[in-house]
N, C-alpha and C positions, 0 to 999 in steps of 0.2 A: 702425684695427686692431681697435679694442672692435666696432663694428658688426660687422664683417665676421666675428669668432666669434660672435656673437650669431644671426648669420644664419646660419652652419655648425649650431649648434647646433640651432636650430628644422627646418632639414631633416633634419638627424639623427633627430630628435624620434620621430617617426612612426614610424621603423625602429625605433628602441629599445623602444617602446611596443610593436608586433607580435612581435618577437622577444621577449619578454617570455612564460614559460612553467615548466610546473611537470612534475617525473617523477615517476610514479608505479611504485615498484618493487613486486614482490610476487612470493615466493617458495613457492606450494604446493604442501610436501613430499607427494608421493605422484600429484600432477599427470604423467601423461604428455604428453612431448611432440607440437606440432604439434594441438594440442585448441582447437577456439574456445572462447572467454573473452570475453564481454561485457562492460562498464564500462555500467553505469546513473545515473541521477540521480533522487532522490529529487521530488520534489511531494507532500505532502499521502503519502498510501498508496498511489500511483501511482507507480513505476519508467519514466521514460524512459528511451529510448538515447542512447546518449554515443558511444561509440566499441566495436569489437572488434579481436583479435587473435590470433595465435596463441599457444599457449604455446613456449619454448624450452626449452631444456638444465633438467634437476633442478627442472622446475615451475616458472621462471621467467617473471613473464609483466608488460609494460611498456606502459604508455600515459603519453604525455605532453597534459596541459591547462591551455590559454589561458589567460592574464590573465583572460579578461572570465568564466570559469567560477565561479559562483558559490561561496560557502561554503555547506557541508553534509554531510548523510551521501549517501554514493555505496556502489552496490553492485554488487561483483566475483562475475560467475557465469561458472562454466566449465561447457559443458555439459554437461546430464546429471550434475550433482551442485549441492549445495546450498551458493550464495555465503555470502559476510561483508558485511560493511558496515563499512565505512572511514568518518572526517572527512577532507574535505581543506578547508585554512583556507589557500588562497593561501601553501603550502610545500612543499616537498619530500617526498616518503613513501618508507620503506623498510619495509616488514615482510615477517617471515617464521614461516609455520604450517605444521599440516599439516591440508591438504584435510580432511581427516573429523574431525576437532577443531579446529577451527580459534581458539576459544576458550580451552581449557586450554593449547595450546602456543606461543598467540601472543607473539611477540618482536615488539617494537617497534626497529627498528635507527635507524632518521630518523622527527623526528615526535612532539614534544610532545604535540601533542592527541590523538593517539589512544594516546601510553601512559598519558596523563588515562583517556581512555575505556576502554579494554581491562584496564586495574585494576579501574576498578570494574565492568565486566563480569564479568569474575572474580570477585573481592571476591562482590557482588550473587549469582552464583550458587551460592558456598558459605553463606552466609546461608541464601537461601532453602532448598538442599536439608536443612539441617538443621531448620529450621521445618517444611518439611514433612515430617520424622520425628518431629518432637514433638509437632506438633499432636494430632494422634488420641491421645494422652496429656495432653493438657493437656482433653480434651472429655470421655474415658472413665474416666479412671484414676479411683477412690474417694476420693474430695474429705474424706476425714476420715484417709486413710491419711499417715502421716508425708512417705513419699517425694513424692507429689503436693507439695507446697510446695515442694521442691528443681526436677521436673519447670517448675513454672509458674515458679519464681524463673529457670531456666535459657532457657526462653524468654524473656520478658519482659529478659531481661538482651541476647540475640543482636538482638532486635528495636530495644533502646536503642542497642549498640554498631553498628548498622545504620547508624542514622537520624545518628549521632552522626558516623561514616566519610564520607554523603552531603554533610552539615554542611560538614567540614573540605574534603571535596574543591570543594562550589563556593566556600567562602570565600580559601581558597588558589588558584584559579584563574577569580578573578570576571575577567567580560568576555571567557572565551572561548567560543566555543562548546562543546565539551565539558562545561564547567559547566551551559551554557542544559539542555544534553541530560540532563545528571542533575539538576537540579532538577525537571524535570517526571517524572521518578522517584519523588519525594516522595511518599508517601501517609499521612496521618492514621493516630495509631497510635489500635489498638480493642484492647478488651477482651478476649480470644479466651475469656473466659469465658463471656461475656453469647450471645443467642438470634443464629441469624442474622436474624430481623427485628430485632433492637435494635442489631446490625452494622448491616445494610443503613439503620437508618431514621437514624445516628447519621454515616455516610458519607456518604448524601444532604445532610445538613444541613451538611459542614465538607470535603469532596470535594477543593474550589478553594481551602481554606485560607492551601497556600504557595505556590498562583504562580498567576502574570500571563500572561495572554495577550497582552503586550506585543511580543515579541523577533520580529519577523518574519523572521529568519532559520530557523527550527524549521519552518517552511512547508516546508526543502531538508530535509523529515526525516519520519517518523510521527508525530512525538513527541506532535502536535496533533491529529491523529488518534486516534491508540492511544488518549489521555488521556479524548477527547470517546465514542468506544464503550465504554468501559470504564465511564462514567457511567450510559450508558444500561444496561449491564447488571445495575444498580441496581436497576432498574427492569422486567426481566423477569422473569416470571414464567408458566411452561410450563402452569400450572391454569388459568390467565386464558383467559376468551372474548377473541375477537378485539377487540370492540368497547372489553373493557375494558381491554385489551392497548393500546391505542389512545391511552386518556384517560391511563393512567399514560406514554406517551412524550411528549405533548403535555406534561405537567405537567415531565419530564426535559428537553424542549426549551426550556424557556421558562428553567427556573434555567445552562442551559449558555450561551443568549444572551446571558444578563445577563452572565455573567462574561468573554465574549467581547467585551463592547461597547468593552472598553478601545483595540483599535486595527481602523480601517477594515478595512484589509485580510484582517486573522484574520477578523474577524466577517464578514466574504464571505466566507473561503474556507467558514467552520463552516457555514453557511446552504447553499452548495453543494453541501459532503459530506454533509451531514445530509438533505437533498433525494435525492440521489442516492443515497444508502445503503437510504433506506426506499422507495424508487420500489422498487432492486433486491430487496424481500422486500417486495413487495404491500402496503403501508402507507399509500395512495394518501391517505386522509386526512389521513394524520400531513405527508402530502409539501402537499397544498394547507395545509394551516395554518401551516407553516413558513413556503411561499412568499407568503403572502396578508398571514402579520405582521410579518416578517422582513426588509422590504424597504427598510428604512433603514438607515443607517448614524450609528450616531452620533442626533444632534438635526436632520441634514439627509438630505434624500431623494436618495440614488443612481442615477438616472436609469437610468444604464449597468447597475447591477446589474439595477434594477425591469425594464427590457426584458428581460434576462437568465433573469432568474425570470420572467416571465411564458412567455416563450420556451420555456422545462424545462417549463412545467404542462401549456404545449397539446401539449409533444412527449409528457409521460408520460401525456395524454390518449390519443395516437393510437398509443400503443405499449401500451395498455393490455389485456387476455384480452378479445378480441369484435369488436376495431375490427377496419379494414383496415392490412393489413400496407403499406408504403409499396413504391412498385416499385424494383429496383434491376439496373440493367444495368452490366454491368462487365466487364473483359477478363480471360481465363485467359492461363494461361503462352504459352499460343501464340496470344498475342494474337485472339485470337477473342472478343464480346460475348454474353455469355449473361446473358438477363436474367431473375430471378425468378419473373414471370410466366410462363414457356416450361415449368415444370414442373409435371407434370399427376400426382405421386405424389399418395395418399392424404395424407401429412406433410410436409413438409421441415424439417429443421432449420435452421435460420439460426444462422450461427458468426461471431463478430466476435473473429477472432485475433490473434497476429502472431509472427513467429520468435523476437522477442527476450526475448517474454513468458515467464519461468520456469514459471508456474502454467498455461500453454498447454502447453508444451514436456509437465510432469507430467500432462497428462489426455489426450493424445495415444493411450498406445498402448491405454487405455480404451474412447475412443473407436472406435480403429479396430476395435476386437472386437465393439463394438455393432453399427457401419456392418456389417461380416459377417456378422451373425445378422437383420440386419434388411434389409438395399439389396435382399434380391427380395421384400419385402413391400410393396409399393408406400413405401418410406421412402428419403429422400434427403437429404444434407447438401449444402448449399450456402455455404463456407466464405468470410467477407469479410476479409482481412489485410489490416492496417494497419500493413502492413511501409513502409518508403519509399522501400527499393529492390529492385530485380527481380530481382538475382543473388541477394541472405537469402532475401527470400522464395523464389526457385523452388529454393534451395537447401535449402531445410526441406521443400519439398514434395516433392522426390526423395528425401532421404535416410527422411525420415521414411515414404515410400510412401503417402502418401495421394493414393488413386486417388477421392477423391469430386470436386465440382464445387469448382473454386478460383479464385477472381478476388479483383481487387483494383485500387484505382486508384494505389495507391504514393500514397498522400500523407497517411502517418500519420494523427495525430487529427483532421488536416483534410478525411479521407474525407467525404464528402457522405451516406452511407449512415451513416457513424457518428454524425453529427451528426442525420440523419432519426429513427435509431432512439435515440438521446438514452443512446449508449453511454460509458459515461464508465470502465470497466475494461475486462480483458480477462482469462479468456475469457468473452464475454456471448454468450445461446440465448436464441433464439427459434424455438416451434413452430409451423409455419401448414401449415394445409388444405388442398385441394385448391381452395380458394376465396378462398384468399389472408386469409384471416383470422388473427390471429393466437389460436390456440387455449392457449398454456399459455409460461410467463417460467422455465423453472425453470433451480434455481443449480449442479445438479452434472450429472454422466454418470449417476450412479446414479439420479437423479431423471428423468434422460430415459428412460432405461432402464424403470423401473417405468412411466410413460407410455404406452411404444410395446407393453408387456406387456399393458397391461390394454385394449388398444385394436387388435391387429396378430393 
């Protein structure tokens, strides 16, 4: 009789195990009905897609995920307005906002860790909007006048009780993830009396104070990101020549590696984002020295990474202002193959999009007033989606009206075109010739814009 439950049991097993799942409720007040709503997943400062749906009744909007869906921040966008960001820790979610505040009104109904997070959300942004009413009093006010010492003692006091609120929330909630996410909150408290270079040079030196690049869960977040840009901006400086511009990020890369060395992983992903962020603003230097030093892990050498990096250097070689653009044949909505090559404008734009992408979705109707002032000057957009399926994608291309050239091979970041042109965001431009060269990398619409102005 024991076997024969033992054996029930393990067939069981599998089922129990699949059926194994988590709801995700979310109520955004002011949401009309029947609106797509997106569900994303964090990587690094990358947004993948997860799932969509409609919304229901009073802004109501539900998605259910798998056991095997990792821990992290996830972010809920409906379109055409500006998502939240959620934790889900392998539990049940209920919460309830409203869409255009989504912060000041947020209720936590189900869901420990995000009333952890969504306090000190809160919390964190009454702090800060009081800091910065006092600051410009604490810089200008007459340093011999009485009130000034009330002024500075009343800062200095919001900045302790800050640090002190951050304290108590990870010590009372060590080991969840909410903690992880505010601990890398932490920042070195400074002087707000002293120079901004005696700021800047005193942040440089204690930046990484209180945390570890340890928690490889923070990867299903910015958190490691936001932290790693935020150092380098340390370090800029809008006076600086390029070249000097240059030495001072190499000296910023080199103290962020160090504190990254703590675990394999982080310290791949940092070397990759850090590669990929200064390819994306012409830093082509700063990108070979990264790749050329960076390509351990640890006291042993990464094989898998080093091909990796070497892989990025010759693609941000051949994606570089002057090379040849790589050819790329693909299908539009009506299946039909049109391939890069076949356009003889003076420009084309080269668009690496996708439906799901928020910051695509925002530069859209931008775009299309461009494409209007400019598609009879010999100018062409040639859009690559990195949708993955063919009902989003051509369903963003109808509603949204873009009547430029659109293909795509449906196979997300695994597009063969994305991987050529060493596209690791969205939305990423590229401007080529009539000769297929690529003439100009730039980051906005407005930047394309001034482009085709001084050149059409």
């Amino acid at each position: 009789m024991k076997s024969k439950f033992i054996f029930t049991a393990l067939i069981m097993l599998p089922a129990l195990l699949v059926a194994q799942s988590y709801n995700i409720n979310v109520q955004l007040k002011g949401l009309s009905k029947n609106r797509k709503v997106y569900l994303q997943e964090y990587y690094g400062s990358a947004q993948r897609p997860v799932d969509s749906t409609m919304s229901g009744e009073n802004g109501m909007v539900h998605f259910t995920l798998p056991q095997s869906k990792a821990t992290g921040l996830y972010h809920l966008k409906p379109s055409g307005n500006n998502g939240i960001d959620f934790i889900f820790n392998k539990n049940d979610i209920h919460l309830q906002t409203n869409l255009f505040h989504p912060i000041d009104s947020m209720e936590v109904v189900k869901s420990e860790e995000n009333r952890i997070y969504f306090d000190f959300l809160a919390q964190r942004k009454e702090s800060e909007t009081k800091l910065e009413m006092l600051h410009p009093l604490v810089l200008n006010y007459p340093t011999d006048d009485p009130l000034y010492d009330n002024i500075k003692s009343r800062y200095d006091k919001i900045q302790w009780e800050e640090n002190q609120e951050f304290n108590r929330l990870i010590e009372e909630n060590e080991g969840t993830f909410a903690a992880a996410l505010i601990n890398m909150e932490r920042y070195p408290y400074v002087d707000t009396t002293i120079s901004i270079e005696e700021r800047n040079a005193y942040l440089r030196e204690h930046y990484f104070d209180n945390i570890t690049f340890n928690d490889t869960s923070l990867l299903r977040s910015p958190a490691i990101s936001s932290r790693v840009i935020n150092y380098f901006w340390l370090y800029r400086n809008p006076n600086f020549e390029r070249s000097k511009q240059e030495l001072e990020f190499l000296d910023a890369a080199d103290r962020v590696m160090l504190a990254a060395e703590e675990n394999a992983e982080i310290y791949e992903y940092v070397v990759d984002y850090l590669i990929g962020g200064f390819e994306r603003y012409g830093f082509n230097n700063v990108v070979t020295y990264i790749a050329e030093t960076y390509q351990q892990s640890g006291s042993c050498t990464n094989e898998k990474m080093k091909k990796e990096m070497q892989q990025k250097v010759r693609s941000i070689q051949q994606t570089s202002i002057g090379s040849k653009a790589k050819e790329i044949k693909l299908e539009n909505p009506q299946d039909k193959e049109i391939a890069l090559s076949s356009l003889n404008n003076k420009y084309t734009l080269v668009i690496f999009w996708a439906s799901w992408c928020p910051h695509c979705t925002k530069m859209l109707p931008d775009m299309k007033q461009l494409y209007d002032d400019y598609r009879d000057k010999s100018f062409e957009i040639y859009a690559v989606s990195l949708d993955n399926t063919k009902e989003e994608w051509t369903a963003a291309v109808e509603e949204n009206k873009l009547d430029w050239i659109n293909v795509s091979e449906l196979a997300g970041w695994e597009t063969q075109a994305a991987r050529d042109y060493n596209v690791f965001g969205t939305p990423t431009y590229f401007i080529v010739n009539n000769n297929r060269e690529i003439v100009a990398k730039p980051q906005t619409v407005k930047a394309i814009g001034k482009f085709l102005e001084d050149r059409l």
